[in-house]
N, C-alpha and C positions, 0 to 999 in steps of 0.2 A: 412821431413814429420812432420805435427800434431804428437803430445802423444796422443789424444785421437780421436776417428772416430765414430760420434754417428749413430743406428744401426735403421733402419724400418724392420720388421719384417713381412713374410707372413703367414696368418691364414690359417691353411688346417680344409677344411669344411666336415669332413666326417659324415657319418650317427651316430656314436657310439657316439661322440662327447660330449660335454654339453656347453647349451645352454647361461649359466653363468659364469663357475667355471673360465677361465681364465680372464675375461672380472673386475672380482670381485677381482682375486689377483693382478693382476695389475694394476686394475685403470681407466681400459677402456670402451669404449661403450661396452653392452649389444647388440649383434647382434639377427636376426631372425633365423638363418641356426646354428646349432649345430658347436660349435668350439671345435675341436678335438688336434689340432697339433698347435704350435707356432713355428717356424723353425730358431732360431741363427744362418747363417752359408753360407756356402757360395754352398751347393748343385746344380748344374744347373735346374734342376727339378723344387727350387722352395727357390731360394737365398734369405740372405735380402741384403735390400740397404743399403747406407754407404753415409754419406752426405761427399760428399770431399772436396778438397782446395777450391776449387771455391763455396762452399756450393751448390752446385748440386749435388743431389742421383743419385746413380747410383748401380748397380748389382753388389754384393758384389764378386762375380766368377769373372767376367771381370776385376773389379778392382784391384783386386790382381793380376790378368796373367800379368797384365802392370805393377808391381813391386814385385814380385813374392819373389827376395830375398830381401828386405828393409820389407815386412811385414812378409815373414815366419822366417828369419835370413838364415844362411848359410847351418846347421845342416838341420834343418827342410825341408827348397828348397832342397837340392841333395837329401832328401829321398821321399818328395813327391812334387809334383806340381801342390796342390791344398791346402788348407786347412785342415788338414788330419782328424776334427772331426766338429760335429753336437751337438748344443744342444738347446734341445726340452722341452717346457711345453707341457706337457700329461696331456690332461680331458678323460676320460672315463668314461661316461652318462651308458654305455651299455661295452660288451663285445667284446674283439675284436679278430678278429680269434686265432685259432690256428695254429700257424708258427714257422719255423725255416730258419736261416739264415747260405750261406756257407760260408768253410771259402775261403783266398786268393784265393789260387789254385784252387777250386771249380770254385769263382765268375770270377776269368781272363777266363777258359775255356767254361763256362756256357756263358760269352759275347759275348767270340771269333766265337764261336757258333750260334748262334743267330742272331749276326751282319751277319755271312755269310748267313744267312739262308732269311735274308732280312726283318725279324720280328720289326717293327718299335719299337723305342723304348718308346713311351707311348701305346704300346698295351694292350689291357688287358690280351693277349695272352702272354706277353713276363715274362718269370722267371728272367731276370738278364738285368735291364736296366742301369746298370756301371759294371763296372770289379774290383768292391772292397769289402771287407769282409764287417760284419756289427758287432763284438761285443759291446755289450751297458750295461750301469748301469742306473740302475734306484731310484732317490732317491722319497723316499713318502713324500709328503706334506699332508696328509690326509690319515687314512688308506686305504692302496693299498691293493688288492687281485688281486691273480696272481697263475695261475696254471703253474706250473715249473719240468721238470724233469719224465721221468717215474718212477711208483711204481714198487714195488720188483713183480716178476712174480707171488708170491704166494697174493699177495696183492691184484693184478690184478683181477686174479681167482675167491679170496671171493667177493670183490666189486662188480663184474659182475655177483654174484651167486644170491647176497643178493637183488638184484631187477631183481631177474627171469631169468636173460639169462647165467647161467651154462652150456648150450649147445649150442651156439651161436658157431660158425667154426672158428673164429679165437681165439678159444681159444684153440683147437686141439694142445697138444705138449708144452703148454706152460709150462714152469718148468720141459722141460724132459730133456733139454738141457742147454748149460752154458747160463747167464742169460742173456748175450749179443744178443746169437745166438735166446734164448727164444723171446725177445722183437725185437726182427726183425722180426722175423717170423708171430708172431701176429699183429704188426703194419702193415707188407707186405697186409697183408691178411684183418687188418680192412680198409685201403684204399681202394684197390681193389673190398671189396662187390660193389653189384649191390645199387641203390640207393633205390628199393623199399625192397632189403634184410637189410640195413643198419637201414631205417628207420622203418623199421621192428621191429626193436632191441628197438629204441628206444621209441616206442609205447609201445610196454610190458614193458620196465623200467618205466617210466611214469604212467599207468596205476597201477603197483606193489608199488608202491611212495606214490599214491592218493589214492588204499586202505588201506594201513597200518599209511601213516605220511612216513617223511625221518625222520631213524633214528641217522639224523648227520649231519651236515655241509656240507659236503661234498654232501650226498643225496640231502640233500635242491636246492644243486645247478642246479640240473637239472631239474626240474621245468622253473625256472627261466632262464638257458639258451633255454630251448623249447619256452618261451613266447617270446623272439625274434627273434628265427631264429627255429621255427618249430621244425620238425623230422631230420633235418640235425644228420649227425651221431658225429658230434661236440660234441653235447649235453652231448653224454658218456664220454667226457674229463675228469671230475674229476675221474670217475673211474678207468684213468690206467694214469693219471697224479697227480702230487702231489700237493693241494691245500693250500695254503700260503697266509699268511696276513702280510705285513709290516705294523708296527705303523710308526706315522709322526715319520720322521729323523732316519729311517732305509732305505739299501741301498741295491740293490743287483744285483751283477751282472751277467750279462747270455753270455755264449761265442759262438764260432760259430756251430751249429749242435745239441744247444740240443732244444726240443721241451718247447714250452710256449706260454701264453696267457694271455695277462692284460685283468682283468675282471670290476675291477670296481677302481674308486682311481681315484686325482691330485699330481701329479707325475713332478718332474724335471728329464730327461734324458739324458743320453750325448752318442755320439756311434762314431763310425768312418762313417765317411760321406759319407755313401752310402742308397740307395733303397733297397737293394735284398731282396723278401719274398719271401719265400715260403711257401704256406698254406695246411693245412691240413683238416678244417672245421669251423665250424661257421664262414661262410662268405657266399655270393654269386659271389664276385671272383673268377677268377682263380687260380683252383687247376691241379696239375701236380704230381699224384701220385708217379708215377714211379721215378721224377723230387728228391721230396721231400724227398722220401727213401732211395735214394744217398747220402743226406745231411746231415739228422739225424743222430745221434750220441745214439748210444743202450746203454746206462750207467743206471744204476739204485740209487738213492739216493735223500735224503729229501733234500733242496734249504739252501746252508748256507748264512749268514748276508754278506756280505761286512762292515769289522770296519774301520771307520774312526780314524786318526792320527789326537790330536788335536796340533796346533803349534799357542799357543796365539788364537787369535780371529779367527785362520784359520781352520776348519776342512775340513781335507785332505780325499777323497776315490781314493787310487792307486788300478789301475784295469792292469792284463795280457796284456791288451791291450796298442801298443808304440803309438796312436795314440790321445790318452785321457786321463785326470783324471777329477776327478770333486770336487770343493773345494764348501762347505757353510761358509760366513765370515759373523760374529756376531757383529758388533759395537757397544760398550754399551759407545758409550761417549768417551771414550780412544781411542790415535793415533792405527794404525792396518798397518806394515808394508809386504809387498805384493811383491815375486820375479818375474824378468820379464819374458820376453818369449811373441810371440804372444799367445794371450789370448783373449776370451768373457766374458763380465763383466753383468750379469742381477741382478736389484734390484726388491728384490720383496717386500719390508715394508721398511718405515722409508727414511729417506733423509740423506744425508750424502756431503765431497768434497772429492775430488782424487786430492793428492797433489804430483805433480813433480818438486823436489825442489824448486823454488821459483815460480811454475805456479798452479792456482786451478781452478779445475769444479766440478761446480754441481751438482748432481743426488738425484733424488729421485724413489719413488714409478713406475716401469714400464719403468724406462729408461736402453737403454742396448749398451754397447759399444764395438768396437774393439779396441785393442791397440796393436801395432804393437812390433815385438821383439826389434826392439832400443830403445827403451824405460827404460828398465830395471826396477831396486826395484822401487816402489814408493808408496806412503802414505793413506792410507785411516782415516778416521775419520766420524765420526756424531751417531748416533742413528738408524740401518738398517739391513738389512738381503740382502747379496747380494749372486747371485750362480756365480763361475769363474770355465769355462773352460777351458782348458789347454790342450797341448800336452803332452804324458807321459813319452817320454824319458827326459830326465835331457840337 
Protein backbone atom coordinates (compact mmCIF):
# COMPACT_ATOMS: atom_id res chain seq x y z
CA UNK A 1 0.00 0.00 0.00
CA UNK A 2 0.76 4.04 -0.48
CA UNK A 3 1.76 5.91 3.03
CA UNK A 4 -0.45 8.35 2.01
CA UNK A 5 -4.13 8.30 0.23
CA UNK A 6 -5.18 11.86 -0.83
CA UNK A 7 -8.96 12.51 0.21
CA UNK A 8 -12.21 14.32 -2.01
CA UNK A 9 -14.61 15.36 0.20
CA UNK A 10 -18.48 15.75 0.16
CA UNK A 11 -20.22 19.15 0.77
CA UNK A 12 -23.69 18.54 2.77
CA UNK A 13 -25.82 21.45 1.57
CA UNK A 14 -28.19 22.13 4.31
CA UNK A 15 -30.32 25.20 4.92
CA UNK A 16 -28.45 26.39 8.40
CA UNK A 17 -25.22 26.23 6.49
CA UNK A 18 -23.00 29.28 5.44
CA UNK A 19 -22.49 30.36 2.35
CA UNK A 20 -18.68 31.13 2.83
CA UNK A 21 -17.12 30.03 5.94
CA UNK A 22 -15.80 26.78 4.61
CA UNK A 23 -15.07 27.73 1.09
CA UNK A 24 -12.72 30.58 2.85
CA UNK A 25 -10.91 28.32 5.49
CA UNK A 26 -9.83 26.17 2.99
CA UNK A 27 -9.19 27.68 -0.04
CA UNK A 28 -11.98 26.75 -2.03
CA UNK A 29 -14.68 27.97 -4.51
CA UNK A 30 -17.35 30.12 -3.00
CA UNK A 31 -20.58 27.95 -3.76
CA UNK A 32 -24.36 29.38 -4.26
CA UNK A 33 -26.27 26.77 -1.81
CA UNK A 34 -25.34 27.30 1.95
CA UNK A 35 -22.39 24.84 3.00
CA UNK A 36 -23.12 23.38 6.10
CA UNK A 37 -21.15 20.06 6.62
CA UNK A 38 -17.48 18.88 5.06
CA UNK A 39 -17.56 15.02 5.73
CA UNK A 40 -13.76 13.20 6.28
CA UNK A 41 -14.71 9.62 6.24
CA UNK A 42 -15.91 7.02 5.04
CA UNK A 43 -20.03 7.12 6.12
CA UNK A 44 -22.12 5.33 3.39
CA UNK A 45 -24.62 8.22 3.50
CA UNK A 46 -22.23 10.31 2.08
CA UNK A 47 -18.21 8.96 1.91
CA UNK A 48 -15.12 10.83 0.56
CA UNK A 49 -13.18 9.52 -2.15
CA UNK A 50 -9.70 8.34 -1.90
CA UNK A 51 -7.59 8.59 -5.02
CA UNK A 52 -5.94 5.06 -5.20
CA UNK A 53 -2.98 2.84 -6.79
CA UNK A 54 -4.17 3.36 -10.02
CA UNK A 55 -4.89 7.23 -9.31
CA UNK A 56 -8.73 6.57 -9.83
CA UNK A 57 -11.17 7.90 -6.83
CA UNK A 58 -13.12 5.87 -5.64
CA UNK A 59 -15.64 5.69 -2.29
CA UNK A 60 -13.81 5.68 0.61
CA UNK A 61 -16.44 2.94 2.32
CA UNK A 62 -15.87 0.45 -0.47
CA UNK A 63 -12.34 1.03 -0.52
CA UNK A 64 -11.65 0.00 2.73
CA UNK A 65 -14.27 -3.22 2.77
CA UNK A 66 -11.60 -4.53 -0.07
CA UNK A 67 -8.53 -4.12 2.63
CA UNK A 68 -10.38 -3.77 5.70
CA UNK A 69 -7.28 -5.11 7.72
CA UNK A 70 -4.14 -3.38 5.84
CA UNK A 71 -6.07 0.11 6.48
CA UNK A 72 -7.73 -0.30 9.90
CA UNK A 73 -4.73 -2.67 11.29
CA UNK A 74 -5.73 -5.80 13.32
CA UNK A 75 -6.91 -4.14 16.69
CA UNK A 76 -9.10 -1.60 14.97
CA UNK A 77 -10.64 -4.51 11.99
CA UNK A 78 -11.80 -7.14 14.86
CA UNK A 79 -13.52 -4.28 16.61
CA UNK A 80 -15.11 -2.67 13.95
CA UNK A 81 -15.58 -3.06 10.06
CA UNK A 82 -15.89 0.16 9.11
CA UNK A 83 -13.95 3.24 9.84
CA UNK A 84 -15.01 3.77 13.31
CA UNK A 85 -14.97 7.87 13.19
CA UNK A 86 -16.13 10.87 11.16
CA UNK A 87 -14.72 14.08 10.89
CA UNK A 88 -16.51 17.13 10.08
CA UNK A 89 -15.95 21.05 9.29
CA UNK A 90 -19.13 22.66 10.78
CA UNK A 91 -20.46 26.11 9.31
CA UNK A 92 -23.46 27.24 11.25
CA UNK A 93 -24.99 30.46 9.31
CA UNK A 94 -28.21 29.77 11.43
CA UNK A 95 -29.26 27.29 14.21
CA UNK A 96 -29.47 23.86 14.08
CA UNK A 97 -32.09 21.81 15.71
CA UNK A 98 -32.32 20.61 19.04
CA UNK A 99 -31.18 16.80 19.19
CA UNK A 100 -29.86 14.08 21.02
CA UNK A 101 -28.22 11.01 19.97
CA UNK A 102 -28.53 7.16 21.33
CA UNK A 103 -26.24 5.38 22.60
CA UNK A 104 -24.94 1.63 21.21
CA UNK A 105 -27.79 -0.24 22.59
CA UNK A 106 -30.26 2.24 21.77
CA UNK A 107 -29.06 2.68 18.03
CA UNK A 108 -28.57 -1.41 17.30
CA UNK A 109 -32.32 -1.71 18.52
CA UNK A 110 -33.76 1.45 17.18
CA UNK A 111 -32.21 -0.02 13.50
CA UNK A 112 -33.24 -3.56 14.11
CA UNK A 113 -36.52 -2.02 14.33
CA UNK A 114 -36.97 -0.07 11.77
CA UNK A 115 -35.23 -2.26 9.29
CA UNK A 116 -38.02 -4.83 10.15
CA UNK A 117 -40.62 -2.29 9.87
CA UNK A 118 -39.52 -1.81 6.27
CA UNK A 119 -38.74 2.20 6.88
CA UNK A 120 -36.37 3.02 4.03
CA UNK A 121 -33.33 4.17 5.24
CA UNK A 122 -33.08 7.75 3.66
CA UNK A 123 -36.57 8.44 4.93
CA UNK A 124 -37.39 11.33 6.52
CA UNK A 125 -39.58 9.19 8.67
CA UNK A 126 -36.62 7.00 9.85
CA UNK A 127 -34.90 7.71 13.64
CA UNK A 128 -31.82 5.31 13.12
CA UNK A 129 -30.41 4.96 9.58
CA UNK A 130 -27.12 2.77 11.07
CA UNK A 131 -26.85 0.82 14.15
CA UNK A 132 -24.15 3.03 15.68
CA UNK A 133 -23.86 5.47 18.66
CA UNK A 134 -23.03 8.91 17.74
CA UNK A 135 -20.78 10.58 20.66
CA UNK A 136 -18.73 13.84 19.12
CA UNK A 137 -16.41 16.74 20.11
CA UNK A 138 -16.53 19.74 18.92
CA UNK A 139 -13.58 21.92 18.44
CA UNK A 140 -14.26 25.97 17.74
CA UNK A 141 -12.50 27.78 15.08
CA UNK A 142 -14.50 30.88 15.80
CA UNK A 143 -16.60 31.40 18.63
CA UNK A 144 -19.03 28.62 18.79
CA UNK A 145 -22.50 28.95 20.84
CA UNK A 146 -24.12 26.01 21.68
CA UNK A 147 -27.01 25.10 24.02
CA UNK A 148 -25.95 21.98 26.01
CA UNK A 149 -27.26 20.22 28.98
CA UNK A 150 -30.54 20.93 30.95
CA UNK A 151 -30.74 23.73 33.74
CA UNK A 152 -31.41 22.86 37.37
CA UNK A 153 -35.34 22.60 37.82
CA UNK A 154 -35.39 25.73 39.92
CA UNK A 155 -33.52 27.40 36.91
CA UNK A 156 -35.99 26.24 34.64
CA UNK A 157 -39.07 27.57 36.61
CA UNK A 158 -37.63 31.32 36.91
CA UNK A 159 -36.35 31.45 33.19
CA UNK A 160 -39.95 30.48 32.09
CA UNK A 161 -41.60 32.87 34.77
CA UNK A 162 -39.38 35.74 33.64
CA UNK A 163 -40.96 36.01 30.14
CA UNK A 164 -44.57 35.36 31.26
CA UNK A 165 -45.17 31.60 31.25
CA UNK A 166 -45.23 30.63 35.16
CA UNK A 167 -48.16 28.69 34.35
CA UNK A 168 -47.48 26.91 31.26
CA UNK A 169 -48.37 22.76 32.25
CA UNK A 170 -45.23 21.52 31.92
CA UNK A 171 -44.14 23.02 34.44
CA UNK A 172 -46.71 21.26 37.02
CA UNK A 173 -44.28 19.37 39.52
CA UNK A 174 -41.32 20.59 38.52
CA UNK A 175 -38.86 20.63 41.47
CA UNK A 176 -41.22 18.55 43.54
CA UNK A 177 -39.34 15.46 42.60
CA UNK A 178 -35.57 14.22 42.44
CA UNK A 179 -34.31 16.41 39.66
CA UNK A 180 -33.91 13.56 37.36
CA UNK A 181 -37.41 12.46 37.70
CA UNK A 182 -38.37 16.45 37.74
CA UNK A 183 -36.74 17.06 34.11
CA UNK A 184 -38.42 14.04 32.49
CA UNK A 185 -41.46 14.90 33.39
CA UNK A 186 -41.39 18.51 32.07
CA UNK A 187 -39.60 17.47 29.00
CA UNK A 188 -42.39 14.54 28.72
CA UNK A 189 -44.86 17.04 28.73
CA UNK A 190 -43.07 20.07 26.65
CA UNK A 191 -42.78 17.54 23.68
CA UNK A 192 -46.08 16.26 23.92
CA UNK A 193 -48.11 19.87 23.97
CA UNK A 194 -50.28 20.34 21.04
CA UNK A 195 -48.47 22.61 18.47
CA UNK A 196 -50.92 25.58 18.73
CA UNK A 197 -50.49 25.17 22.77
CA UNK A 198 -46.67 25.12 22.33
CA UNK A 199 -46.69 27.95 20.19
CA UNK A 200 -48.74 29.49 22.23
CA UNK A 201 -45.98 29.71 24.79
CA UNK A 202 -43.98 31.05 22.60
CA UNK A 203 -45.83 34.05 21.56
CA UNK A 204 -46.22 35.29 24.97
CA UNK A 205 -42.44 34.91 25.55
CA UNK A 206 -41.74 36.91 22.61
CA UNK A 207 -44.17 39.43 23.04
CA UNK A 208 -42.93 39.82 27.23
CA UNK A 209 -39.08 40.05 25.49
CA UNK A 210 -40.29 43.11 23.02
CA UNK A 211 -41.96 44.96 25.63
CA UNK A 212 -39.42 45.01 28.26
CA UNK A 213 -35.80 44.26 26.06
CA UNK A 214 -34.26 40.63 27.05
CA UNK A 215 -32.75 40.97 30.04
CA UNK A 216 -29.55 38.64 29.14
CA UNK A 217 -28.08 36.58 26.68
CA UNK A 218 -29.88 34.09 27.06
CA UNK A 219 -33.41 36.14 26.52
CA UNK A 220 -31.79 37.66 23.38
CA UNK A 221 -31.75 34.37 22.09
CA UNK A 222 -35.16 33.93 21.49
CA UNK A 223 -35.97 36.52 19.38
CA UNK A 224 -33.44 35.36 17.14
CA UNK A 225 -34.30 31.77 17.23
CA UNK A 226 -38.29 32.91 16.26
CA UNK A 227 -36.75 34.91 13.26
CA UNK A 228 -35.80 31.47 11.66
CA UNK A 229 -37.93 29.06 12.66
CA UNK A 230 -41.18 30.95 13.80
CA UNK A 231 -43.21 29.85 16.97
CA UNK A 232 -41.67 26.45 16.79
CA UNK A 233 -41.57 25.50 20.69
CA UNK A 234 -37.60 25.13 19.96
CA UNK A 235 -37.47 28.60 20.49
CA UNK A 236 -37.85 28.26 24.49
CA UNK A 237 -34.50 26.12 24.35
CA UNK A 238 -32.40 28.49 26.03
CA UNK A 239 -34.81 28.53 28.85
CA UNK A 240 -34.53 24.95 30.28
CA UNK A 241 -31.06 24.49 28.28
CA UNK A 242 -27.81 25.76 29.30
CA UNK A 243 -26.32 28.40 26.80
CA UNK A 244 -22.60 28.25 26.09
CA UNK A 245 -19.90 30.03 24.08
CA UNK A 246 -16.73 28.30 23.13
CA UNK A 247 -13.77 30.73 22.34
CA UNK A 248 -11.65 29.64 19.03
CA UNK A 249 -9.52 26.50 20.47
CA UNK A 250 -11.89 25.42 22.96
CA UNK A 251 -13.40 21.94 22.86
CA UNK A 252 -16.23 20.20 24.00
CA UNK A 253 -17.54 17.19 24.25
CA UNK A 254 -21.15 15.79 24.25
CA UNK A 255 -22.00 11.96 24.77
CA UNK A 256 -24.79 9.84 24.01
CA UNK A 257 -28.36 11.08 25.36
CA UNK A 258 -27.76 14.43 26.51
CA UNK A 259 -29.81 17.24 24.77
CA UNK A 260 -27.98 20.18 22.55
CA UNK A 261 -27.82 22.51 19.79
CA UNK A 262 -25.16 24.36 17.77
CA UNK A 263 -26.35 27.73 17.27
CA UNK A 264 -24.06 29.66 15.71
CA UNK A 265 -19.87 29.17 15.05
CA UNK A 266 -17.08 27.22 12.43
CA UNK A 267 -16.41 24.42 14.11
CA UNK A 268 -14.09 21.21 13.42
CA UNK A 269 -15.92 17.85 14.77
CA UNK A 270 -15.09 14.49 15.04
CA UNK A 271 -17.80 11.74 16.17
CA UNK A 272 -18.15 7.95 15.76
CA UNK A 273 -19.39 7.43 12.30
CA UNK A 274 -22.89 7.40 12.40
CA UNK A 275 -26.26 9.49 11.35
CA UNK A 276 -28.69 8.97 14.35
CA UNK A 277 -30.73 12.25 15.24
CA UNK A 278 -33.07 12.63 17.18
CA UNK A 279 -34.79 16.03 17.33
CA UNK A 280 -36.64 17.81 19.55
CA UNK A 281 -37.38 21.37 17.74
CA UNK A 282 -36.08 23.95 15.75
CA UNK A 283 -36.25 22.18 12.79
CA UNK A 284 -38.92 21.24 10.15
CA UNK A 285 -37.71 17.44 10.23
CA UNK A 286 -38.72 14.78 11.80
CA UNK A 287 -39.58 14.72 15.28
CA UNK A 288 -40.46 11.52 17.17
CA UNK A 289 -41.44 12.51 20.64
CA UNK A 290 -41.92 9.55 22.27
CA UNK A 291 -38.58 8.40 20.16
CA UNK A 292 -36.50 11.08 21.68
CA UNK A 293 -37.63 10.82 25.43
CA UNK A 294 -36.19 7.30 25.35
CA UNK A 295 -32.79 8.72 24.57
CA UNK A 296 -32.37 11.79 26.50
CA UNK A 297 -30.50 11.54 29.50
CA UNK A 298 -32.40 13.86 32.71
CA UNK A 299 -28.99 15.04 34.24
CA UNK A 300 -28.77 18.61 35.08
CA UNK A 301 -25.37 20.68 34.94
CA UNK A 302 -23.53 23.54 33.23
CA UNK A 303 -21.27 22.21 29.80
CA UNK A 304 -17.53 21.41 31.00
CA UNK A 305 -14.33 22.39 28.48
CA UNK A 306 -12.75 19.23 27.08
CA UNK A 307 -8.54 20.22 27.85
CA UNK A 308 -6.42 19.32 25.65
CA UNK A 309 -2.96 17.40 26.33
CA UNK A 310 -0.28 19.36 24.65
CA UNK A 311 2.77 16.88 23.34
CA UNK A 312 5.08 19.25 21.34
CA UNK A 313 3.35 20.64 18.32
CA UNK A 314 0.57 18.11 19.12
CA UNK A 315 -2.49 19.15 20.90
CA UNK A 316 -4.25 16.20 22.03
CA UNK A 317 -8.47 16.22 22.90
CA UNK A 318 -8.91 12.32 24.46
CA UNK A 319 -12.86 11.96 24.48
CA UNK A 320 -14.97 8.65 26.54
CA UNK A 321 -15.47 7.76 23.29
CA UNK A 322 -12.90 4.18 21.76
CA UNK A 323 -13.83 5.36 18.48
CA UNK A 324 -12.06 8.94 18.38
CA UNK A 325 -9.89 11.57 19.43
CA UNK A 326 -9.05 14.63 17.90
CA UNK A 327 -5.56 16.19 17.70
CA UNK A 328 -4.69 20.16 16.38
CA UNK A 329 -0.80 20.24 15.15
CA UNK A 330 0.83 23.58 14.96
CA UNK A 331 4.01 23.75 12.77
CA UNK A 332 6.09 26.80 13.39
CA UNK A 333 8.91 25.77 11.25
CA UNK A 334 10.30 22.71 13.52
CA UNK A 335 10.23 18.92 12.62
CA UNK A 336 6.63 17.68 14.46
CA UNK A 337 6.80 13.84 14.95
CA UNK A 338 3.31 12.09 14.73
CA UNK A 339 2.34 8.25 16.09
CA UNK A 340 0.69 5.85 13.66
CA UNK A 341 -2.61 4.22 13.60
CA UNK A 342 -5.11 4.83 10.77
CA UNK A 343 -5.67 8.33 10.92
CA UNK A 344 -7.33 11.72 8.86
CA UNK A 345 -4.98 14.25 8.24
CA UNK A 346 -6.85 17.99 7.38
CA UNK A 347 -4.89 21.15 6.82
CA UNK A 348 -6.47 24.13 7.38
CA UNK A 349 -3.61 27.28 7.01
CA UNK A 350 -0.04 27.06 5.86
CA UNK A 351 1.79 24.36 3.71
CA UNK A 352 3.80 21.91 5.15
CA UNK A 353 5.58 17.94 3.88
CA UNK A 354 4.90 14.54 5.69
CA UNK A 355 7.97 12.79 5.76
CA UNK A 356 8.15 8.78 5.79
CA UNK A 357 11.67 8.14 6.26
CA UNK A 358 13.24 8.85 3.20
CA UNK A 359 9.58 9.48 1.20
CA UNK A 360 7.97 13.29 1.12
CA UNK A 361 4.45 14.95 0.31
CA UNK A 362 3.22 17.83 0.07
CA UNK A 363 0.18 19.58 1.58
CA UNK A 364 -0.97 22.56 1.93
CA UNK A 365 -4.15 24.86 2.58
CA UNK A 366 -7.36 22.33 2.09
CA UNK A 367 -5.57 19.17 1.36
CA UNK A 368 -6.84 16.10 3.42
CA UNK A 369 -5.39 12.66 3.61
CA UNK A 370 -5.84 9.09 4.83
CA UNK A 371 -3.12 7.09 6.04
CA UNK A 372 -3.37 3.88 6.72
CA UNK A 373 -2.17 1.94 10.07
CA UNK A 374 1.21 0.47 8.46
CA UNK A 375 2.30 3.28 8.19
CA UNK A 376 3.35 4.04 11.58
CA UNK A 377 5.33 7.36 13.40
CA UNK A 378 6.16 9.77 10.74
CA UNK A 379 7.38 13.40 10.18
CA UNK A 380 5.73 16.58 9.77
CA UNK A 381 7.41 19.80 9.15
CA UNK A 382 6.57 23.30 7.37
CA UNK A 383 4.55 26.50 8.73
CA UNK A 384 0.54 24.98 9.21
CA UNK A 385 -2.35 24.24 11.20
CA UNK A 386 -3.42 20.70 10.59
CA UNK A 387 -6.58 18.85 12.39
CA UNK A 388 -5.76 14.63 12.74
CA UNK A 389 -8.26 12.30 13.47
CA UNK A 390 -7.74 9.13 15.23
CA UNK A 391 -9.09 6.26 16.73
CA UNK A 392 -9.15 6.49 20.68
CA UNK A 393 -8.18 3.23 21.87
CA UNK A 394 -4.13 2.99 21.94
Amino acid sequence: MRKLYPLRNPIREYAWGSRTAIAELLGGPVGGAPQAEMWLGAHPSAPSEVRDETNAWRPLDLWIAERRQEVLGPRVADRWHHLPFLLKVLAAAKPLSIQAHPDADQARRGYVAEEAAGIPRDSGERNYPDNRHKPELIYALTHFTVLRGFRSPADIRARFAAVGLEDVPCLEGLGSKSPEASLETFFHRFLVASEAEASGWVRRALATIERRGAEDETEAWLPRLAEEHGFDRGVLGPSFLHLDQLAPGEALYTGAGVLHAYLDGLGIEVMASSDNVLRGGLTVKHVDPSELAKVVHYECGAPERTEGTLRGAELRFETPADEFRLSRIELKGDDAQVEGGVQVLLCTTGEGEIRFGGEVERFRRGDSFLIPHGVGAYGLTGKATLFRAAVGIA
